[in-house]
N, C-alpha and C positions, 0 to 999 in steps of 0.2 A: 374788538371782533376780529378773527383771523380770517385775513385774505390769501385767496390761491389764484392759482392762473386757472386751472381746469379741477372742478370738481367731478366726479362718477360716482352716479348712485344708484349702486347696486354692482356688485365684484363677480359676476357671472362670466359668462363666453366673452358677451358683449364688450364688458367693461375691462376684463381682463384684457382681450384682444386691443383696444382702442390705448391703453398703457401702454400695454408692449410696442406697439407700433408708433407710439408718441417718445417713446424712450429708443428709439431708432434712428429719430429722426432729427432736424436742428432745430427742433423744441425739447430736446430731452433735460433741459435744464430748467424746464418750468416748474413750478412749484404745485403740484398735486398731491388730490386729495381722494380715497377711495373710502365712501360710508357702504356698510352693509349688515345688518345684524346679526349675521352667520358666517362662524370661522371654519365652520366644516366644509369638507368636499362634497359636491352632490356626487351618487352612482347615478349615471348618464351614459350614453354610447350617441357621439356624434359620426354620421355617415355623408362622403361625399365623394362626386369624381372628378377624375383632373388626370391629366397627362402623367403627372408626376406629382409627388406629395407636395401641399404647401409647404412653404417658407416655415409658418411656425409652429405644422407636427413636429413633436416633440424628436429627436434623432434617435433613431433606432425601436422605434414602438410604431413605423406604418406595416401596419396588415391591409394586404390587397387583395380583389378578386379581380379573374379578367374574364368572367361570366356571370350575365345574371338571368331569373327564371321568374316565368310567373304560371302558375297553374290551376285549373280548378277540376271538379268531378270529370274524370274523362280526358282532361286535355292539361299537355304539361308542354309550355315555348319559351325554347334555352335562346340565348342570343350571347351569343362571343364577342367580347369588345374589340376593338380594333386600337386607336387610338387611346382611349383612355380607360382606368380602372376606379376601380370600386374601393375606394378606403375605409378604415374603420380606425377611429378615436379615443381612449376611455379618456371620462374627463378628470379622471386619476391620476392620468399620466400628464395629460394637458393643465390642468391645477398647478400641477407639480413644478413643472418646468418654467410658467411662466411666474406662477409667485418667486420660486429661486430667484429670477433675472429681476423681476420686478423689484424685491429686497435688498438690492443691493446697492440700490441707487438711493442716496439718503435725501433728494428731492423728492420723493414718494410717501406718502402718508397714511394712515390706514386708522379708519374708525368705526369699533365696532357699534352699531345705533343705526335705527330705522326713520329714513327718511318721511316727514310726514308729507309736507309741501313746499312750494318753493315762491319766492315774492322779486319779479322779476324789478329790475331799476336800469335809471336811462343805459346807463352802458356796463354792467356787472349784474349778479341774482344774487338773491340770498336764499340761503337751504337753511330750513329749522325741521332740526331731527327730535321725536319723541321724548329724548329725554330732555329739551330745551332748549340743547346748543344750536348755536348760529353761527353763520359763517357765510364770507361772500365770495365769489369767483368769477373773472372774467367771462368763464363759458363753465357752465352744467349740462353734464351726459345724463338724460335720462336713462335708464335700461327697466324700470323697475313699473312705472306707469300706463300700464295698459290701458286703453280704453277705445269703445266699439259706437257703434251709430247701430249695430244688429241688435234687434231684440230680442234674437235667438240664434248665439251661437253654436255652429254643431262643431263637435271638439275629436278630434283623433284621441282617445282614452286605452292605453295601454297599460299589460304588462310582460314582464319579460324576465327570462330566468337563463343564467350562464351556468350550463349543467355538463358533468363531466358522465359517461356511460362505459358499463364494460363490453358493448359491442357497437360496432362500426355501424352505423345506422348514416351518416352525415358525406356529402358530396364535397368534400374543401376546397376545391377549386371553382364552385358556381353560389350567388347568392341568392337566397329563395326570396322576391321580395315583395308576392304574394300568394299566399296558397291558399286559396280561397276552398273552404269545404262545403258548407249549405249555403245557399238564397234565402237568409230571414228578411225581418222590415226593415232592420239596421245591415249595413255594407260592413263584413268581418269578414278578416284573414289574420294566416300567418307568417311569421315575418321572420327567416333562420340566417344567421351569421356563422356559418361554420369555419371553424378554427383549425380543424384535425378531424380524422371519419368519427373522432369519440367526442368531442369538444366543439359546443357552439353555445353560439345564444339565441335562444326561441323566444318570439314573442306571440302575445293576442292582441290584435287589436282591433276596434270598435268604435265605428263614426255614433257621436250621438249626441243632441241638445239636452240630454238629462246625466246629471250625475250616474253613474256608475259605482258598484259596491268592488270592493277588493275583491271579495269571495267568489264571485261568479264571473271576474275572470280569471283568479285563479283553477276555477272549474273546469271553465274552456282550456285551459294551460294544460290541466292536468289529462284530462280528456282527451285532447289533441297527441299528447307526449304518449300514453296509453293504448290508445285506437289506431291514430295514423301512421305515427314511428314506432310503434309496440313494445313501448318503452313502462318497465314496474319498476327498476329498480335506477336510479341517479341521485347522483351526487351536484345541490345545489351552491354553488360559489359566489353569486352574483345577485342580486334583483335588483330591476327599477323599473319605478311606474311613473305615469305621467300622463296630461293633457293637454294640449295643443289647438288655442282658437284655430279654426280654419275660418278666417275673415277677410275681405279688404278693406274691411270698414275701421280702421284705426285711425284714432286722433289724439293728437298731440294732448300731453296734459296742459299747456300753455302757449298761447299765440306767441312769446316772446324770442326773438332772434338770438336772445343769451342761452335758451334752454332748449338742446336738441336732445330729440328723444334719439334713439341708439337700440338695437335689437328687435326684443319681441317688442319692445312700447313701441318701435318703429315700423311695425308690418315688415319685417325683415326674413320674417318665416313664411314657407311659401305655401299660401293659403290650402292650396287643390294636394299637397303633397307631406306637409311636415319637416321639411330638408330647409335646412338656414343656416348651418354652419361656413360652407365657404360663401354664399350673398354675405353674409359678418365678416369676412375676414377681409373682402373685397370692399364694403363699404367702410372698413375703418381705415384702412389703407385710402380710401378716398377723402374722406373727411380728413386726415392729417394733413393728405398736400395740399386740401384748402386754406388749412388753415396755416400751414407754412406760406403759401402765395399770398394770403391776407387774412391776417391773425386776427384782426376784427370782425368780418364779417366770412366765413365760410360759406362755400353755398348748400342746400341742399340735397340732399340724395334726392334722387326722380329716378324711374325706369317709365319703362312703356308701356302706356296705358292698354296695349293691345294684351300684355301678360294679364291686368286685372280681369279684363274681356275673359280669357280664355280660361281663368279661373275662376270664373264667377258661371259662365258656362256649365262646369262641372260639378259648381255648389250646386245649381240649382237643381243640378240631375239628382242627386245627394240628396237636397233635402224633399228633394218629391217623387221621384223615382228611384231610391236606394238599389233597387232588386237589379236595376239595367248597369251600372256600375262594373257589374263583371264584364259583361260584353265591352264594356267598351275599354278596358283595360286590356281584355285581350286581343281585341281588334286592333289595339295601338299594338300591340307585340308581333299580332299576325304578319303586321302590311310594313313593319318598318323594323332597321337596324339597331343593334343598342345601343349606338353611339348616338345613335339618330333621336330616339328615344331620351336617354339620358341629357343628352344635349337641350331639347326642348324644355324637356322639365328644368332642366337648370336654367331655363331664360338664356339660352347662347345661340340660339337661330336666327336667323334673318329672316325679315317676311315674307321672300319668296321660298324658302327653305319648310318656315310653317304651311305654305298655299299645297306645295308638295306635299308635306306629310299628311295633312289635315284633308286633301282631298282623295287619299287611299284610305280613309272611312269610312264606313257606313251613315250615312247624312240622318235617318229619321228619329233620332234621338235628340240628334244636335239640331234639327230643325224645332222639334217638338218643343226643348229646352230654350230656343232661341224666341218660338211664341210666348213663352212663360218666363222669361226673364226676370229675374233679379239681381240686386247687389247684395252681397251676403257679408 
């Protein structure tokens, strides 16, 4: 049976990022191994902000904005960043760069096969993949193992199209990141990355515990592009769709200390928001120098449980008040800066920082949601 130092399974964000940053490191001589049943690239657009581009954006592919907006029927509030900006990703380019780096190092291992389970042992696991093989490893990355204590999760359900137009319809220096048009049951807007006044990428998306058909939000796409931007004629380059637990209810797929789960199996995506790209890039970068400081025993990621609070808050608005969602999105725009703004959602504030922002509010939502508490 072949042994590794570090197994990953599943070659995603996750997985990719926690290589690349193990191959950085003075573990880059360990003997790894990456299963995943798919050689292809996904189309994906990762978004985040930061001072300056991460470390391992790709060189020469950051697109920034140093504005962003959000709007509904009647009311549109720009905010100008100060400190930080607004990045955008494709995971075409990110694929790209770090498989290059990743290949080159012939301690790296790549197999294509889908993970079934894994059988932890006193101090290594073993991964048995679909087609039979086995294999054991010091430490296994989960990335691939989701799993929820919610018996209904409500999912951010998108899609999105990178359209080129022969007239200027598009702001490139602000990003829209939501445009809220009717008040139905479910919380929908849309969501513009503008590239150039001709060039962006529109999306629809739609909270909801029930599946979702392609068609009808392509409907809303087209609809939107038609009516709002008064858009007949474009040119589509791009699509990608997707869903997104909004949960904090994640559990490990196994109690065992050899097998850490890594990304979405790790709640690493931020439940009230959909944004996890740089939380991945931060926690793999953590988890390396654990395990540099002590190769057997890493510790594990923890944040503060006051972020689950404040996300669980807003699920519950979500799942029982959908309709109040605007308001309170725009009330967060109204009473605070973007940085201010972008800062919290990214979990970068301190708690007298949130008592500030959180008490230029409006409280009867958050009181009402605070009677009816859940964990979602």
């Amino acid at each position: 049976m072949d042994h590794y130092d570090f197994i990953i399974a599943g070659a995603g964000c996750a997985g990719l990022s926690l290589v690349s940053y193990l191959l950085g490191s003075s573990l880059q001589s360990s003997k790894i191994l990456l299963i995943d049943p798919s050689t292809s690239i996904p189309n994906k657009t990762w978004c985040y902000w930061s001072e300056n581009p991460l470390a391992i954006h790709p060189a020469g592919k950051a697109h920034c904005w140093n504005s962003i907006s959000i709007s509904s029927p009647g009311i549109q509030l720009s905010r100008s960043l100060d400190k930080l900006k607004y990045y955008h990703l494709s995971s075409q380019d990110f694929y790209t760069s770090l498989l290059d780096q990743i290949r080159k190092h012939p301690s790296v291992a790549f197999l294509k096969d889908e993970v079934t389970h894994y059988l932890p042992q006193n101090d290594q696991a073993e991964v048995v993949t679909q087609s039979g093989k086995k294999m054991r490893a010091n430490r296994v990355f989960d990335s691939i193992g989701l799993k929820t204590n919610s018996k209904s999760i409500l999912r951010q359900v998108f899609l999105g199209w990178k359209i080129t137009t022969n007239r200027e319809v598009f702001h490139p220096h602000e990003v829209t990141l939501m445009d809220i048009q009717s008040i139905s049951k479910k919380f929908e807007f849309f969501y513009i990355l503008p590239f150039s006044t001709t060039h962006a990428l529109v999306e629809f998306t739609t909270y909801s515990s029930e599946p979702v058909d392609r068609d009808s939000l392509q409907k809303e796409l087209e609809t939107y592009l038609s009516q709002k931007l008064g858009l007949e004629e474009y040119e589509i380059s791009y699509e990608e769709k997707g869903s997104i637990p909004m949960t904090t209810q994640v559990s490990p797929s196994t109690s065992s200390s050899r097998i850490i789960p890594i990304g979405t199996a790790a709640g690493w995506i931020k439940p009230s928001t959909g944004y996890g790209f740089a939380t991945i890039q931060e926690n793999c970068q953590t988890l390396v120098r654990n395990l540099e400081i002590n190769k057997s025993n890493p510790k594990k990621i923890t944040k503060s449980n006051r972020f689950d609070f404040y996300d669980n808050i807003l699920l519950t608005i979500a799942h029982k008040w959908p309709d109040k969602l605007e308001q309170v999105f725009l009330n967060l725009f109204q009473t605070s800066s973007g940085d201010e703004v972008l800062n919290f959602l990214g979990e970068k504030t301190t708690l007298s920082e949130e008592v500030q922002l959180l008490s230029r509010l409006k409280f009867p939502i958050f009181i009402k949601s605070l009677l009816h508490y859940e964990k979602y």
